[in-house]
Backbone as JSON Lines, residues from 0, in Angstrom:
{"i":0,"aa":"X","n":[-37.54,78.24,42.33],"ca":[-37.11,77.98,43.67],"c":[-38.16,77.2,44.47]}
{"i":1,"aa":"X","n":[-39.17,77.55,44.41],"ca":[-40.48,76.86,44.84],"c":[-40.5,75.3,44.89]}
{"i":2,"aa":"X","n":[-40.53,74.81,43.43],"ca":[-40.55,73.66,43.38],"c":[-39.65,72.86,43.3]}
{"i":3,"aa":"X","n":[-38.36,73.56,43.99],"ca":[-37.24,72.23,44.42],"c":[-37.38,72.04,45.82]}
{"i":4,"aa":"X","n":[-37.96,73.47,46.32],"ca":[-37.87,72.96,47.59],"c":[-39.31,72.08,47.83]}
{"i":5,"aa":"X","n":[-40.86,71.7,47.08],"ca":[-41.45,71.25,47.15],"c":[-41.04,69.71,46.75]}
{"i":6,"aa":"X","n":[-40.11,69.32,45.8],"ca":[-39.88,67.96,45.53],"c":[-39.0,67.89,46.51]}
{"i":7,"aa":"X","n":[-38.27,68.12,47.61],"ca":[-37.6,67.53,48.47],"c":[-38.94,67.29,49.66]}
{"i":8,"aa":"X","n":[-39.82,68.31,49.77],"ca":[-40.85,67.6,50.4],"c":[-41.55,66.05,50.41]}
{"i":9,"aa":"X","n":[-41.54,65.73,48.54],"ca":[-42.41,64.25,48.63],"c":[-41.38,63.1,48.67]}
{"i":10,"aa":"X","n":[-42.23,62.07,50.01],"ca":[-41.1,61.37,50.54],"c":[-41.12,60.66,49.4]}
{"i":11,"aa":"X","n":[-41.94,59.97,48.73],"ca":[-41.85,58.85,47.72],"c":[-42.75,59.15,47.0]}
{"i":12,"aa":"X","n":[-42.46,58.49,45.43],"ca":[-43.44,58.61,44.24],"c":[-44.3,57.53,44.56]}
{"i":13,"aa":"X","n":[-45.45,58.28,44.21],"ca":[-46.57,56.94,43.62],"c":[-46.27,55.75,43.51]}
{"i":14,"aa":"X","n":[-45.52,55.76,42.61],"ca":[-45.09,54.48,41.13],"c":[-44.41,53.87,42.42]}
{"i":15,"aa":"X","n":[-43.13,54.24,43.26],"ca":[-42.66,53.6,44.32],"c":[-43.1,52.86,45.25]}
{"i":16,"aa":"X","n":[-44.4,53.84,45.61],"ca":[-45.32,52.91,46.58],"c":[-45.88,51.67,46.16]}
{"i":17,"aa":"X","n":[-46.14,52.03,44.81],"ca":[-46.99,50.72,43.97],"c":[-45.91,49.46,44.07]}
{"i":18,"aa":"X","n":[-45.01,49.88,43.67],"ca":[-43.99,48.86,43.53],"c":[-43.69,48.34,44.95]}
{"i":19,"aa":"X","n":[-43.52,48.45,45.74],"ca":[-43.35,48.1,47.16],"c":[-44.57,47.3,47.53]}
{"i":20,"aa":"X","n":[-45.81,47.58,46.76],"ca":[-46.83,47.07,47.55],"c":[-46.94,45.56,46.71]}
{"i":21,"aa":"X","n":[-46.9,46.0,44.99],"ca":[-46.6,44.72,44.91],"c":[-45.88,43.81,44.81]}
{"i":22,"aa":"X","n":[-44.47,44.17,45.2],"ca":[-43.32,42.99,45.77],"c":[-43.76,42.15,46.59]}
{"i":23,"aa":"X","n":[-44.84,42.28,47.85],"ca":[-44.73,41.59,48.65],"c":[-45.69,40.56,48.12]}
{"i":24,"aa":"X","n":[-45.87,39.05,48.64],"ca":[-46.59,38.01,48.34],"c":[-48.15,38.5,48.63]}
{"i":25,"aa":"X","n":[-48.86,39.07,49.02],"ca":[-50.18,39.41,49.28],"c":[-50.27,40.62,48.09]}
{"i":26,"aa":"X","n":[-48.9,41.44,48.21],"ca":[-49.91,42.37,46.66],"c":[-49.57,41.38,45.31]}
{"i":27,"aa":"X","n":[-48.74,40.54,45.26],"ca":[-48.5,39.83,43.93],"c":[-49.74,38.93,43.41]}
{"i":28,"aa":"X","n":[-50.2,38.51,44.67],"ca":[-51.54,37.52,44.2],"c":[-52.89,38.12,44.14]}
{"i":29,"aa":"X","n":[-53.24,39.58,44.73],"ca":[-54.08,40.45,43.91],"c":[-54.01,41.17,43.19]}
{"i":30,"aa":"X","n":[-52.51,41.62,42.36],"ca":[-52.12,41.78,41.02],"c":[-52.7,41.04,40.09]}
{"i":31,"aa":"X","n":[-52.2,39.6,40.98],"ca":[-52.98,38.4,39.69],"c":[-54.48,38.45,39.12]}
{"i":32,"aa":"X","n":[-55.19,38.57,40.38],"ca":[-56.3,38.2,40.41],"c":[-56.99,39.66,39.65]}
{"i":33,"aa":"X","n":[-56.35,40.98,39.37],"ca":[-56.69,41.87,39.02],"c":[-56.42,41.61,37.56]}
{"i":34,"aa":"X","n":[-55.56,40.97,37.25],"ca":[-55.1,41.12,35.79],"c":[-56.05,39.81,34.59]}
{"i":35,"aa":"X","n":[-56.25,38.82,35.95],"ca":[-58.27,37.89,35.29],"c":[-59.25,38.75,35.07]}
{"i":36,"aa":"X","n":[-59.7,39.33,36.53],"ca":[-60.58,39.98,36.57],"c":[-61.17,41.3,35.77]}
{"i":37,"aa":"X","n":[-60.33,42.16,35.69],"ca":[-60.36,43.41,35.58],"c":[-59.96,43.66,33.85]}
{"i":38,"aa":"X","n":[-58.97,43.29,33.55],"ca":[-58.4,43.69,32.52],"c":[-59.2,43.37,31.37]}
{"i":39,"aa":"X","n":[-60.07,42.15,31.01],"ca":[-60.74,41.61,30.44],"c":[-61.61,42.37,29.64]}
{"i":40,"aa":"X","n":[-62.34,42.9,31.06],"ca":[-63.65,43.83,30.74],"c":[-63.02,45.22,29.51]}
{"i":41,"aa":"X","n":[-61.71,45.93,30.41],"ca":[-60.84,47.29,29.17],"c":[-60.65,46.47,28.04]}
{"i":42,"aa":"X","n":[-60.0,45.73,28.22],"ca":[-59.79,45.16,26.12],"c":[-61.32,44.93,26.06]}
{"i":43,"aa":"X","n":[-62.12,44.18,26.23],"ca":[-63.32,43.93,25.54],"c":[-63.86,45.55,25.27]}
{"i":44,"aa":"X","n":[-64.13,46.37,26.17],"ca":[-64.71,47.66,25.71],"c":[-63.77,48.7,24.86]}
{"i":45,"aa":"X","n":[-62.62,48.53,24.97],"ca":[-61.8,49.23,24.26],"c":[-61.61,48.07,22.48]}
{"i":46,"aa":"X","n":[-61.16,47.07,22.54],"ca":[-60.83,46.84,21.03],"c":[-62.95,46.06,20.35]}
{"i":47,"aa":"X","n":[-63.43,45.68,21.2],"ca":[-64.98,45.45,20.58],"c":[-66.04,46.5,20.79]}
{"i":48,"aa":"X","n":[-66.15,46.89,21.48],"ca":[-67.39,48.18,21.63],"c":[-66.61,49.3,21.37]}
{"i":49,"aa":"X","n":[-65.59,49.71,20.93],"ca":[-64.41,50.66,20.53],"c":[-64.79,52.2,21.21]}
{"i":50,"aa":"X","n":[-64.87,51.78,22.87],"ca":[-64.72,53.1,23.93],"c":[-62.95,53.7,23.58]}
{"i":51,"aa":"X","n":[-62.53,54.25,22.9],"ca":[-61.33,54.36,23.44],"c":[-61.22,55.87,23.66]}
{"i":52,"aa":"X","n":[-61.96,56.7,23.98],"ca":[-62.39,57.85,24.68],"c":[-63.65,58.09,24.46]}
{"i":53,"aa":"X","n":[-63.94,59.19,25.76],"ca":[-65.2,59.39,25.54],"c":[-66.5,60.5,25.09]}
{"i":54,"aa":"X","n":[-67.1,60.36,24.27],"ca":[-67.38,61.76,23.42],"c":[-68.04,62.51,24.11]}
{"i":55,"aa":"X","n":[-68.57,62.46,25.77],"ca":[-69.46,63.62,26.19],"c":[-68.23,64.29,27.15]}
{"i":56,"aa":"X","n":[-68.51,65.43,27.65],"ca":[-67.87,66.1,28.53],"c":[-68.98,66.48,29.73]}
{"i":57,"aa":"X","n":[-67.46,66.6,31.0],"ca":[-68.44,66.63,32.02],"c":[-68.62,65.12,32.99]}
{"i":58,"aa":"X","n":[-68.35,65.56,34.41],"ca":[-69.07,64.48,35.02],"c":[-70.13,63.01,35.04]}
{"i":59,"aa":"X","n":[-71.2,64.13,34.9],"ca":[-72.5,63.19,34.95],"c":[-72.43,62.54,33.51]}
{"i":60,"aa":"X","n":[-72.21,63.28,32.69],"ca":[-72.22,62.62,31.51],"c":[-71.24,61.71,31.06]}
{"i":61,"aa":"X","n":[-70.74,62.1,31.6],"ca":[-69.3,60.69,30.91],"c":[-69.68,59.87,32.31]}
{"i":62,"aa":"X","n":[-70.09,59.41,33.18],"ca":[-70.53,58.93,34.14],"c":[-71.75,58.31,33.4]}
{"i":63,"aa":"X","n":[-73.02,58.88,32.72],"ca":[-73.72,57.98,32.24],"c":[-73.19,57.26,31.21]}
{"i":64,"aa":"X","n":[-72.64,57.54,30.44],"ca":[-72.39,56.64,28.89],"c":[-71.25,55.89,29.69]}
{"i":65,"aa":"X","n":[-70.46,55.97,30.48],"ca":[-69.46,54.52,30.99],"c":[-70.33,53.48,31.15]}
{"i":66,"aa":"X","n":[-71.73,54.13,32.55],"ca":[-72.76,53.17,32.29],"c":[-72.95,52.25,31.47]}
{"i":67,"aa":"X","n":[-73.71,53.04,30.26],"ca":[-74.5,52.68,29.12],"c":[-73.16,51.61,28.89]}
{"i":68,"aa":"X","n":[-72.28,51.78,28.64],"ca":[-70.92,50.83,28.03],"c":[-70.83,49.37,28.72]}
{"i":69,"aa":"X","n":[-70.99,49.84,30.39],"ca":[-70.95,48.43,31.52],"c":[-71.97,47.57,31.15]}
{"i":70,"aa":"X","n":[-73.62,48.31,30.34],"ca":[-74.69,47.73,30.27],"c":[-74.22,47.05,29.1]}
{"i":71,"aa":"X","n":[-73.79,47.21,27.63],"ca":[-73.79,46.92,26.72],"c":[-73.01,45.61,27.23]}
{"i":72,"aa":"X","n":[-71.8,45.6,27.51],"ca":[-70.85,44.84,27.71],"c":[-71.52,43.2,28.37]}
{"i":73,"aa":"X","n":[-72.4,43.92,29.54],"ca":[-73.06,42.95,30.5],"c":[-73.89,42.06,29.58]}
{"i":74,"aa":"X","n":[-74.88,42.97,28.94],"ca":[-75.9,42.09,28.06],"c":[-75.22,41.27,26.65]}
{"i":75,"aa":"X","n":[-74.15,41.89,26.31],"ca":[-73.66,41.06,25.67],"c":[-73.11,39.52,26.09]}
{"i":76,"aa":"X","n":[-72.65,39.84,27.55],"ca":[-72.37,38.5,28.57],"c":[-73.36,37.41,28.1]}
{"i":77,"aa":"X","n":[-74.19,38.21,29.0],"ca":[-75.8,37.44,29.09],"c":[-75.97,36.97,27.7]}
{"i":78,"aa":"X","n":[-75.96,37.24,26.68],"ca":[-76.33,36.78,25.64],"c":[-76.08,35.56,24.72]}
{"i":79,"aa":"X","n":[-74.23,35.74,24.87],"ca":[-73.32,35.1,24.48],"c":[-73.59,33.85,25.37]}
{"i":80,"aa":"X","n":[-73.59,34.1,26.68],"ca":[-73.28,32.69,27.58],"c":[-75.07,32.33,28.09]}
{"i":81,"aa":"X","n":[-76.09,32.98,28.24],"ca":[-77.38,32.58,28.59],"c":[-77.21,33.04,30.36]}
{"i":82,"aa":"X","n":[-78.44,32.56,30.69],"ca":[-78.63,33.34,32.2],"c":[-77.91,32.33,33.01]}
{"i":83,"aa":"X","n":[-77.66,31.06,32.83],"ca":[-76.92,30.39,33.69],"c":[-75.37,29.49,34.02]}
């Protein structure tokens, strides 16, 4: 009983809002710019440095080794392309 009357509480899903936000012309073109930017970096650490979970538990610790992962990733940048 609880939780029907709690889902008539939520006005809209998540996923709804998302979608609304990016219909409009201002969320479509930082969709874009998210899907250059951003996405790049998950496939590179997920199918080449093969993060595809992570073996410590805990906050701080899975907080450092994401680190350690951003570092690997970075210096590999640097390496591949040089400092300039």
């Amino acid at each position: 009983m609880f939780f029907k009357d709690r889902a008539k509480s939520v006005k809209q899903s998540y996923t709804a809002k998302m979608k609304q936000k990016i219909d409009t012309p201002e969320g479509r073109q930082q969709y874009s710019r998210r899907l250059g930017i951003v996405e790049p970096v998950f496939g590179h650490l997920t199918s080449s440095i093969g993060l595809r979970r992570f073996s410590l538990r805990g906050w701080v610790k899975v907080n450092i080794q994401w680190k350690l992962f951003c570092i690997v990733h970075n210096l590999t940048k640097i390496h591949r392309y040089g400092f300039s």
